[in-house]
C-alpha positions in Angstrom: 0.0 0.0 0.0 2.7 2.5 0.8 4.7 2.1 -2.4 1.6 2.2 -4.7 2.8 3.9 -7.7 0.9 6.2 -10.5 2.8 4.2 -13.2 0.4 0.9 -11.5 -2.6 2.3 -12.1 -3.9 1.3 -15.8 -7.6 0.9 -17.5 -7.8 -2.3 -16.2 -6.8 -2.0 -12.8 -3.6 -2.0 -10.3 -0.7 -3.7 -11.3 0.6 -4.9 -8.0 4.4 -6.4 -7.7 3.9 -10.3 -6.1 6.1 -12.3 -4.5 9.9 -12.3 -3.7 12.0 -11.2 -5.9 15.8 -12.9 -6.5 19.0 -10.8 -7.5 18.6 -10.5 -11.2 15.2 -11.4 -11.4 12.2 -9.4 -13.2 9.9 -8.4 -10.9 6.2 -10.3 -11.3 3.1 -8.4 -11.1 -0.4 -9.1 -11.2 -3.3 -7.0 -11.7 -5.8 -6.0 -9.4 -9.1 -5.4 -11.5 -11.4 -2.2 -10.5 -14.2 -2.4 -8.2 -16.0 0.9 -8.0 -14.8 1.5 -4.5 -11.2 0.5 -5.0 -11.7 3.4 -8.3 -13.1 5.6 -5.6 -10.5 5.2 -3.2 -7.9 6.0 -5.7 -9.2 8.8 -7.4 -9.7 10.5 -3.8 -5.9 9.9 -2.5 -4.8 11.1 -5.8 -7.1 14.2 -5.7 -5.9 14.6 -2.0 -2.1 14.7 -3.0 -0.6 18.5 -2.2 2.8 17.3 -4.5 3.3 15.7 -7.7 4.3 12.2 -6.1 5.5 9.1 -8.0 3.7 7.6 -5.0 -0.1 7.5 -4.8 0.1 7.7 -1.2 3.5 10.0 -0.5 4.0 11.8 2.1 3.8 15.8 2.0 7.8 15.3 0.0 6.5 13.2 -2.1 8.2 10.0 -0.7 6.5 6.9 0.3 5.4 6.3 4.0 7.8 4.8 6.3 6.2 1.9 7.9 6.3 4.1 11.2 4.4 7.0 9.3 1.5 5.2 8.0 0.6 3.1 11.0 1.0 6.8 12.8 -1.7 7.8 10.4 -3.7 4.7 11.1 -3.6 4.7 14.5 -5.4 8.6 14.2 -7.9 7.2 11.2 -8.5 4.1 13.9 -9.0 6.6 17.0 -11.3 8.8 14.7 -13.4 6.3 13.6 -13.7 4.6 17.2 -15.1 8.1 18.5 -17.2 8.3 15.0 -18.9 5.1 15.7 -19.4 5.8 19.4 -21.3 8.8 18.4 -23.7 6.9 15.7 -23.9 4.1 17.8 -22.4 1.8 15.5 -20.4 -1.0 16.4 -16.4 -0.8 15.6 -13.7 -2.9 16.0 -9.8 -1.8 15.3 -7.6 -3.4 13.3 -4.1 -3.3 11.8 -3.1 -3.4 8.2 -1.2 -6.9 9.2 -4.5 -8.4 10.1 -6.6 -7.3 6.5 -5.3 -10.1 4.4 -5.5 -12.7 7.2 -9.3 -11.4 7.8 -10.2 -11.8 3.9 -8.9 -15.0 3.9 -10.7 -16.1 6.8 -13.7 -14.5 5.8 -13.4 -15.6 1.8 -13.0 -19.4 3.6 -16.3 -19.3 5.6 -18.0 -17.8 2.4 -17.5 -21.4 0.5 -15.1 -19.5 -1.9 -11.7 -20.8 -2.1 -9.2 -22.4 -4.2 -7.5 -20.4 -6.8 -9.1 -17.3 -6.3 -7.5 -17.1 -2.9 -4.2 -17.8 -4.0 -4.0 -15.6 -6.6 -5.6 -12.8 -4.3 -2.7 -13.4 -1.7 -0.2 -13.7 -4.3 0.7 -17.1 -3.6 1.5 -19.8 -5.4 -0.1 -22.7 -3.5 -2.5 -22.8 -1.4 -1.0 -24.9 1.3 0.8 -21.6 2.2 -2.5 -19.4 2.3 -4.2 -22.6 4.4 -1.1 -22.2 6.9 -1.2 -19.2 7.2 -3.8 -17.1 6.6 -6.9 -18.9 7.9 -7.7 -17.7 10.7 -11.5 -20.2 11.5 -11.8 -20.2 15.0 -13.6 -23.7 14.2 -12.1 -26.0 11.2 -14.2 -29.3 9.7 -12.6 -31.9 9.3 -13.6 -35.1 8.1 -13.6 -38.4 10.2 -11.5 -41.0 9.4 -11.8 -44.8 9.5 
């Protein structure tokens, strides 16, 4: 999220960078396709920018976030909306940025989806890894043996 570049954004979608990357290697990318909100979303940080950032989301000199900076931003959206949703009487929960992709997966598991839609979505290449880790089910099936 932090290194989001303009030079990503195409008709199609977000061109993401996946996986690790060896010395010498190209870099492998797949593409995020638009959702209306994900559009939304960008359009507004882009309209938001005060500099003419490589970076979608740079800071005020146009640089990307250190990891310190954007949870320091987070934390403030997090106690904003916490007071936001005491006031509405809406119920609220807060979360890190660690915990999103753990929480799709979860939540994409308990849906019935699964499969290769997951493991492309994390970026993965089996889905033994996104089982391990990602899936957070307080309560997994499993079938009885004989």
């Amino acid at each position: 999220m932090r290194k989001i570049t303009r030079q990503a954004i195409t008709d199609l979608g977000m061109e993401m960078p996946v996986g690790k990357r060896r010395k010498g290697r190209a870099e492998k990318f797949k593409l995020i396709e638009w959702s209306d909100e994900l559009r939304a979303v960008i359009k507004e940080a882009l309209s938001l920018q005060r500099t003419t950032s490589l970076y979608v989301f740079g800071n005020s000199e146009g640089q990307p976030y250190t990891v310190s900076g954007w949870n320091t931003n987070l934390r403030r959206l997090m106690a904003h909306a916490e007071t936001k949703a005491k006031r509405e009487g809406i119920a609220f929960e807060r979360f890190t940025l660690k915990d999103m992709r753990p929480a799709a997966v979860t939540d994409r598991v308990e849906e019935g989806g699964g499969g290769e839609t997951i493991t492309n979505a994390t970026g993965h290449s089996s889905d033994r890894m996104v089982r391990q880790v990602y899936d957070r089910r307080k309560t997994k099936a499993a079938r009885a043996t004989e």
